[in-house]
C-alpha positions as CSV (number, residue, x, y, z in Angstrom):
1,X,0.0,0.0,0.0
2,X,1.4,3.4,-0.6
3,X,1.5,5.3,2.6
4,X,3.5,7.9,3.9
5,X,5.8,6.4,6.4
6,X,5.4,6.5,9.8
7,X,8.1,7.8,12.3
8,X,10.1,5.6,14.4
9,X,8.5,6.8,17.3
10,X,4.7,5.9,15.6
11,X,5.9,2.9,15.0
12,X,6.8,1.9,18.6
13,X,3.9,4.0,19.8
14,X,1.9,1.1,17.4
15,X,3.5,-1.9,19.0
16,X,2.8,-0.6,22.6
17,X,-1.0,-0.1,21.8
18,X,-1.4,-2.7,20.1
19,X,0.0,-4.8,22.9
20,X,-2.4,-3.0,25.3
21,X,-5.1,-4.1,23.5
22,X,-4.6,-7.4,23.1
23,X,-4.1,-7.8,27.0
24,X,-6.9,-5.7,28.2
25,X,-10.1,-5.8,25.5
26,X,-9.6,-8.7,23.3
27,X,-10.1,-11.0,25.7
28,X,-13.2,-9.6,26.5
29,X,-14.8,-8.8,23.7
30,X,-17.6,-11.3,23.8
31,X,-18.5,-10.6,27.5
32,X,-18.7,-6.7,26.7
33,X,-20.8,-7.0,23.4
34,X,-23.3,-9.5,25.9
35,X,-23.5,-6.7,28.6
36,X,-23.5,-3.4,26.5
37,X,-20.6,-1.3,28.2
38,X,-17.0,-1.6,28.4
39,X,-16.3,-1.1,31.6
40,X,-14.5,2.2,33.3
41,X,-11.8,1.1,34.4
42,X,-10.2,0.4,31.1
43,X,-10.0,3.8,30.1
44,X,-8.4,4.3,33.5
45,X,-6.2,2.1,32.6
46,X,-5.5,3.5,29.1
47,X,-4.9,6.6,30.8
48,X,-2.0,5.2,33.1
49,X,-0.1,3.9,29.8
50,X,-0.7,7.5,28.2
51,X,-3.2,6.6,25.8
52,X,-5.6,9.2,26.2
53,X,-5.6,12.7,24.5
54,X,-2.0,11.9,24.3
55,X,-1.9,15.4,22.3
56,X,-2.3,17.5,25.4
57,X,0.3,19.7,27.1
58,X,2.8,17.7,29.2
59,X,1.4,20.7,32.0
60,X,-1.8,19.4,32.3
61,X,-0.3,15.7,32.0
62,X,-0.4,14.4,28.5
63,X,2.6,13.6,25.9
64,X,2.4,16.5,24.0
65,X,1.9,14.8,20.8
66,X,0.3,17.1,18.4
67,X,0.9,14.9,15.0
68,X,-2.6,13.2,14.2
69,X,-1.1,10.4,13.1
70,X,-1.0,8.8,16.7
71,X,-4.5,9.0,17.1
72,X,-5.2,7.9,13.2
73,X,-2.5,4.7,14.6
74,X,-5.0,4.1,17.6
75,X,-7.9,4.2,15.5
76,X,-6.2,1.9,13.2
77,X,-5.5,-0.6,16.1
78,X,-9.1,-1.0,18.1
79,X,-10.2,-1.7,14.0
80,X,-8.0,-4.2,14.4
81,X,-8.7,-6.0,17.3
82,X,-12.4,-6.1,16.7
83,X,-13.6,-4.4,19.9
84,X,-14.8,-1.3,18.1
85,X,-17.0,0.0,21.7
86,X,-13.7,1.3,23.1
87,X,-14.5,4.7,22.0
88,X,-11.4,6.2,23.1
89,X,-10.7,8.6,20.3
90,X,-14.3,9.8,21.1
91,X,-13.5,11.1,24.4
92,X,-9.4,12.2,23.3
93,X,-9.5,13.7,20.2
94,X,-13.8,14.3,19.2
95,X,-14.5,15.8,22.7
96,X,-11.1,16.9,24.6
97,X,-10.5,19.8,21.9
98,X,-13.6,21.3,23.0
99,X,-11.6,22.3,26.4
100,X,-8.4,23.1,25.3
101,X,-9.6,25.0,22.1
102,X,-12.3,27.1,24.0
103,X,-11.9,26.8,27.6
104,X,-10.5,29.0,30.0
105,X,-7.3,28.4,32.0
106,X,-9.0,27.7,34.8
107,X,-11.0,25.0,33.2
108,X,-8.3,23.6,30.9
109,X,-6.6,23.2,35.0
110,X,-9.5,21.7,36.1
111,X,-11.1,19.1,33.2
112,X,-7.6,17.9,31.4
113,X,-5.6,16.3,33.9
114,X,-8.6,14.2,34.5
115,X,-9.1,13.9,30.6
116,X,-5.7,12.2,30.6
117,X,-5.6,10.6,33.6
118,X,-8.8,8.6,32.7
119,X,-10.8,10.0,35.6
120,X,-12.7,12.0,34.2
121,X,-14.4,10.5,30.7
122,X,-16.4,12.7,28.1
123,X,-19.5,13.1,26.4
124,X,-21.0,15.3,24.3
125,X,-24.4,16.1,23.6
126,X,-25.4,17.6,20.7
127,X,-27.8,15.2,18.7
128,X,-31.2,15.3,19.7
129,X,-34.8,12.5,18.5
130,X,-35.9,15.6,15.8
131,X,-32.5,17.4,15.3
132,X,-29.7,15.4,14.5
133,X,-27.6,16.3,11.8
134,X,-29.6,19.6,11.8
135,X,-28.0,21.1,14.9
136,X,-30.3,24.6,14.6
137,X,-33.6,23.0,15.3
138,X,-32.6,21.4,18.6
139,X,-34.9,22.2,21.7
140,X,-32.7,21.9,24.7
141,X,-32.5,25.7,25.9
142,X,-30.1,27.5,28.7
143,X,-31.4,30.5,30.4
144,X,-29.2,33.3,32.3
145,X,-29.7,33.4,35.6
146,X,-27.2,35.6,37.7
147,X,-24.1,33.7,38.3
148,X,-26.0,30.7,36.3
149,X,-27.8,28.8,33.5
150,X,-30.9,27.1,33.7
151,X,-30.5,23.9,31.7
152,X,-33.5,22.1,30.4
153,X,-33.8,19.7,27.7
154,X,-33.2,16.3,26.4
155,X,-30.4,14.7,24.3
156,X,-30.4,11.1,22.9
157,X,-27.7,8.4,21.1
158,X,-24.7,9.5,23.7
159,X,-22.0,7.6,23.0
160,X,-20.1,7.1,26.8
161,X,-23.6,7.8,28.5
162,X,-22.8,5.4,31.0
163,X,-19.4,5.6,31.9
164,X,-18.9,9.2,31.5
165,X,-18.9,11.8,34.2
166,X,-18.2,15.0,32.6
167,X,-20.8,15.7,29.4
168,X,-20.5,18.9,26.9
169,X,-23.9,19.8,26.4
170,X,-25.1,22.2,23.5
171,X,-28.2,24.5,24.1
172,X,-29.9,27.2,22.9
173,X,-29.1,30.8,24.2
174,X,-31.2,32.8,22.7
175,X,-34.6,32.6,21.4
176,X,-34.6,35.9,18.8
177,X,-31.0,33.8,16.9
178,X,-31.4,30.1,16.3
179,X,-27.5,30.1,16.0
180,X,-27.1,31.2,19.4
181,X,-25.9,28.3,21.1
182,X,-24.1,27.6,23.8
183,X,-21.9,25.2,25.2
184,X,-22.1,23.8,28.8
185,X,-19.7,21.7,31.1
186,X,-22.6,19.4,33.0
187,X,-20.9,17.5,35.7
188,X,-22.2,13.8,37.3
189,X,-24.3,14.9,40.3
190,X,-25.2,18.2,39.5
191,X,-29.0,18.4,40.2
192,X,-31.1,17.8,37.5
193,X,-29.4,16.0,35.4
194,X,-30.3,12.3,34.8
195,X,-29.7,9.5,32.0
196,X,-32.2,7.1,30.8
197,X,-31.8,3.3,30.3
198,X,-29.2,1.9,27.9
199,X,-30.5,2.4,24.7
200,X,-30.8,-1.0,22.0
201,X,-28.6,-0.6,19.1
202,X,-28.0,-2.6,15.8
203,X,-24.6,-2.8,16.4
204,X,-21.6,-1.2,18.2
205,X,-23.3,-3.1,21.2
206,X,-20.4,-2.8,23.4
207,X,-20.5,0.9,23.4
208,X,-22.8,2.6,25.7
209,X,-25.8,4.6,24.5
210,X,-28.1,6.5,26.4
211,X,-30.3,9.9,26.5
212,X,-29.8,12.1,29.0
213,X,-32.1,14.6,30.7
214,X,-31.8,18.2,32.3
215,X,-34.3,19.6,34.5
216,X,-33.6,22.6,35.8
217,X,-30.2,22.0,36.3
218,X,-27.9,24.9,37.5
219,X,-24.5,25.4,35.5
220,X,-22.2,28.0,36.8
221,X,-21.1,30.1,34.6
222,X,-17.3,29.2,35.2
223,X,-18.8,25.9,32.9
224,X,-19.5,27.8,30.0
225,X,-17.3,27.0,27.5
226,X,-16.2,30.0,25.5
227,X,-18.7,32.4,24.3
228,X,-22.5,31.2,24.8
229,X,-23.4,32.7,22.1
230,X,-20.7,31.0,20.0
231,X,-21.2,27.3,20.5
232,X,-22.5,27.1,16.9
233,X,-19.2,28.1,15.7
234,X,-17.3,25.6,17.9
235,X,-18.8,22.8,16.6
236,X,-18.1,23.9,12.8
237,X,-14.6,23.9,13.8
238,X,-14.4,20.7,15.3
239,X,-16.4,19.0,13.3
240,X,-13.9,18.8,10.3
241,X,-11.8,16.3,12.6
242,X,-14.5,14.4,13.6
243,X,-15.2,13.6,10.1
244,X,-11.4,12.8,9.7
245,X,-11.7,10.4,12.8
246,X,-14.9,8.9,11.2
247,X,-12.9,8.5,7.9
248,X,-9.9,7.0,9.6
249,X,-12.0,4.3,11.3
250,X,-14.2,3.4,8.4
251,X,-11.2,2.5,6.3
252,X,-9.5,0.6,9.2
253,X,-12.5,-1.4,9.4
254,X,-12.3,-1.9,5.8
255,X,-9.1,-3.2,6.1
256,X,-10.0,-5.2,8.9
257,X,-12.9,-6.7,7.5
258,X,-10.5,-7.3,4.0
259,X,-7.4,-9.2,5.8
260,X,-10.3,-11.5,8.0
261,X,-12.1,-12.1,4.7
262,X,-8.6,-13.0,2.5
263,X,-7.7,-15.4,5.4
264,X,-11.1,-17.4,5.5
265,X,-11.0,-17.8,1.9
266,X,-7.5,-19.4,1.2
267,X,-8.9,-21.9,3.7
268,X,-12.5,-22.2,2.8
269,X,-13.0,-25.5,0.8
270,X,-14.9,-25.6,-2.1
271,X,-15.8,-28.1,-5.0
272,X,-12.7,-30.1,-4.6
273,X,-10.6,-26.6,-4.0
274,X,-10.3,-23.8,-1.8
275,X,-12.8,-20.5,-2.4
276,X,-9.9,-18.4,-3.0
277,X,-9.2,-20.5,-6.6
278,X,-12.4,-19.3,-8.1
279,X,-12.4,-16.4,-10.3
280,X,-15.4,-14.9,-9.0
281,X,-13.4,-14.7,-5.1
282,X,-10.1,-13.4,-6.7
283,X,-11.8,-10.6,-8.8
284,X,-13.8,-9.5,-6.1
285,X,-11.2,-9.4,-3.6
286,X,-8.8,-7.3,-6.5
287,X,-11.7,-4.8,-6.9
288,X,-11.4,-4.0,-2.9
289,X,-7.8,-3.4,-2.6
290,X,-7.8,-1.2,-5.2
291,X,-10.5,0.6,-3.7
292,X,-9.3,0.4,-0.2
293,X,-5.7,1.5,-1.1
294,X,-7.7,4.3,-2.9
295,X,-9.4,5.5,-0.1
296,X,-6.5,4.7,2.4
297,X,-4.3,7.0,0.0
298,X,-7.2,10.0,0.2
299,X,-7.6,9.5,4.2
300,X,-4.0,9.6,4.5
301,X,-3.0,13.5,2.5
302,X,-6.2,14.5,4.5
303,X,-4.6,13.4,7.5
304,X,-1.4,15.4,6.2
305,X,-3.6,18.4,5.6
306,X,-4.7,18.0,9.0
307,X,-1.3,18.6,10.7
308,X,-0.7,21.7,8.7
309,X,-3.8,23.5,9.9
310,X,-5.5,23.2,6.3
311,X,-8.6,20.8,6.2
312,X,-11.1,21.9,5.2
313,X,-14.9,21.2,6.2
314,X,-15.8,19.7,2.7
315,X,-13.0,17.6,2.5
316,X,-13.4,16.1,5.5
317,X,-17.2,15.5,4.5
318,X,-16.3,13.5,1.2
319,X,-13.0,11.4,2.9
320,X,-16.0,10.1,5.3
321,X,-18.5,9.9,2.3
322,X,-16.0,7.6,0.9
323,X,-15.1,5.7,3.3
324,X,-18.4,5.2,4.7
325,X,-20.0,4.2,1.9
326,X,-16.7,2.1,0.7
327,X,-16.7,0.2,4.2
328,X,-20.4,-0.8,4.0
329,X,-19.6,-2.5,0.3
330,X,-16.6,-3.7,1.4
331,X,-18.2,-6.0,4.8
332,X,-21.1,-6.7,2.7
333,X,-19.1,-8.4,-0.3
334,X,-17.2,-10.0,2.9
335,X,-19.8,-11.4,4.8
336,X,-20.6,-13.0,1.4
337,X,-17.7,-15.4,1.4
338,X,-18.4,-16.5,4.5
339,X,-21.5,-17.9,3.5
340,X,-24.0,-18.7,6.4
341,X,-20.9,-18.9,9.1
342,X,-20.7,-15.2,8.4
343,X,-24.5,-14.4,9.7
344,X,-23.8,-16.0,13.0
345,X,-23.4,-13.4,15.9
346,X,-20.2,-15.3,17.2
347,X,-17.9,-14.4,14.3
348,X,-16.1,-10.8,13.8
349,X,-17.8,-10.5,10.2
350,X,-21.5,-10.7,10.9
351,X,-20.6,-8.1,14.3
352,X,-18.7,-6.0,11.5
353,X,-21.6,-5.7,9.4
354,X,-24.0,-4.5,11.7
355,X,-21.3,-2.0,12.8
356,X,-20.7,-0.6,9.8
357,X,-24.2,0.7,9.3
358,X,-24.1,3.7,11.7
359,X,-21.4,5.1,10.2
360,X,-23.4,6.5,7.2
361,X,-25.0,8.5,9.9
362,X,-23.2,9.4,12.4
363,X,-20.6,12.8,12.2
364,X,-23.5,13.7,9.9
365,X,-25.2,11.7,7.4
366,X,-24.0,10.5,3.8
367,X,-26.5,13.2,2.6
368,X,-25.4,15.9,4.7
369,X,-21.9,15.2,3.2
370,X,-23.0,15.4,-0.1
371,X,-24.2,19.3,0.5
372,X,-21.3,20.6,2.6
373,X,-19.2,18.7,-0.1
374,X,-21.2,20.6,-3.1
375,X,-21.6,24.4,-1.5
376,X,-17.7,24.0,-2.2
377,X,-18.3,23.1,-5.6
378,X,-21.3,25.7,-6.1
379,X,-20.8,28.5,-3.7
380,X,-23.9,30.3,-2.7
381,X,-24.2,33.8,-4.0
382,X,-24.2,36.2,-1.3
């Protein structure tokens, strides 16, 4: 495949994770996708081996390790050892920039150490049943009150609902400016604010789900991020990356998927031969490499764009349109070859499959892409 090299240090930094995930989720990947949540402590113990937002300041106790290429290694790794629940990069690189990037000192003191540590472990709520992609029609509102907000609202498909104790929670600031949105630091036990029962997925059935629910609930205003006016603005920003991150773990699955698959057919017997001799097998398996090294070449310049400060929104949108859509062809040809085996909940493939469906949603659905990805290509007249 022709990618850019990775340093020395990448390299080593791969072999350590990878090691760390073979001892600690691998061999409990059946028991987690049985009870819906992995549980806490693993991040915790992520955190101790400096695998969490290992990007953040050495002051506030991460590595300092700005290159995107460690996280797009991690990412590449928990593809890899089928436990796709860990939603580490969720809470390190989708949620923690939110801090650093618009938090004050004294919150960047407070929240990161934790962040890194493991202790503390993120959610953010944006999405809501009837705004989802469409972040200006959500409902959830945040009134000033003195040294306060008043939070009240609902949000729903929280990824870390369970196991999180620190949630970033969009609202609406003012009723006259639907873009007037602020963003709030709701911490476990503040009053008010409550999560519902683990919510039944397709897939991903390791990672927990939930809505959560805000009644009244007081937030200082030393946990406003930013300006609360701003929030809409913060989450353009950040969203670029998430796309990235989505990318980078669609094609990882992809390849994933592709290296199980190659495997099971050089060994799956057929009419006197193995599946892999047939024309039909070797053709198929040709077109997805190409298309996989493809996409794997596009994620990878994004990814270099990335570190220079120069991704844009709309190429972020098509590198997960493409890899989105490429990853839900590429497990569906896969769980072809394994025939009826490869529709049985025990094996990776069939757990792969339903995985792969949210991604054509999530970060923003394939359509959504498709519009941010064509104002570029007809910009509005003003």
């Amino acid at each position: 495949m022709l990618r850019p090299p990775f340093t020395e240090e990448q390299e080593m930094f791969r072999d350590a994770y990878r090691k760390f995930l073979e001892a600690e989720l691998i061999p409990h990947r059946d028991e987690w996708w049985g009870t819906g949540v992995i549980p806490k402590e693993i991040f915790k113990k992520a955190g101790e081996q400096g695998f969490l937002a290992v990007w953040v300041d050495e002051i506030y106790g991460g590595l300092g390790l700005k290159d995107f290429r460690f996280e797009q290694i991690m990412i590449e790794e928990i593809a890899r050892s089928q436990e796709t629940g860990f939603m580490s990069p969720l809470h390190s690189r989708l949620i923690a920039p939110y801090i650093a990037d618009f938090g004050s000192l004294e919150q960047k003191q407070r929240f990161l150490p934790g962040v890194v540590s493991g202790d503390i472990l993120l959610m953010i709520a944006m999405s809501e049943p009837n705004a989802g992609s469409d972040l200006a029609s959500m409902k959830t509102r945040a009134l000033e009150r003195g040294d306060h907000w008043l939070l009240n609202g609902s949000k729903t498909w929280i990824s870390n609902g369970i196991n999180g104790n620190l949630a970033i929670v969009a609202a609406k600031t003012d009723p006259q400016n639907q873009r007037a949105i602020g963003l709030f630091l709701v911490e476990e036990g503040m009053q008010g604010f409550s999560r519902g029962k683990p919510l039944k997925k397709m897939g991903l059935m390791s990672q927990d789900t939930v809505e959560l629910f805000f009644s009244d609930v007081k937030v200082p205003k030393e946990n406003v991020l930013g300006n609360p006016a701003r929030g809409f603005h913060y989450m353009m920003k950040n969203l670029a990356e998430e796309r990235l991150i989505c990318a980078c773990q669609c094609i990882a699955a992809c390849q994933t998927a592709f290296d199980l698959t190659v495997e099971y057919v050089k060994q799956r017997k057929m009419f006197g031969g193995v599946l892999s001799d047939m024309q039909n097998t070797r053709f198929s398996m040709a077109g997805l490499r190409a298309k996989i090294d493809s996409a794997q070449c596009f994620v990878d310049r994004c990814v270099e764009v990335h570190n220079a400060g120069g991704l844009t929104s709309a190429k972020a949108a098509g590198a997960k349109l493409v890899c989105s859509e490429l990853q839900a062809e590429v497990v569906d040809t896969c769980l072809q070859f394994f025939g009826g085996t490869g529709y049985m909940d025990e094996y990776p493939i069939s757990r792969m499959y339903r995985d792969a469906r949210v991604t054509r949603i999530y970060a923003g659905a394939s359509e959504i892409m498709k519009e941010l990805i064509s104002r570029e290509i007809f910009p509005r007249q003003r």
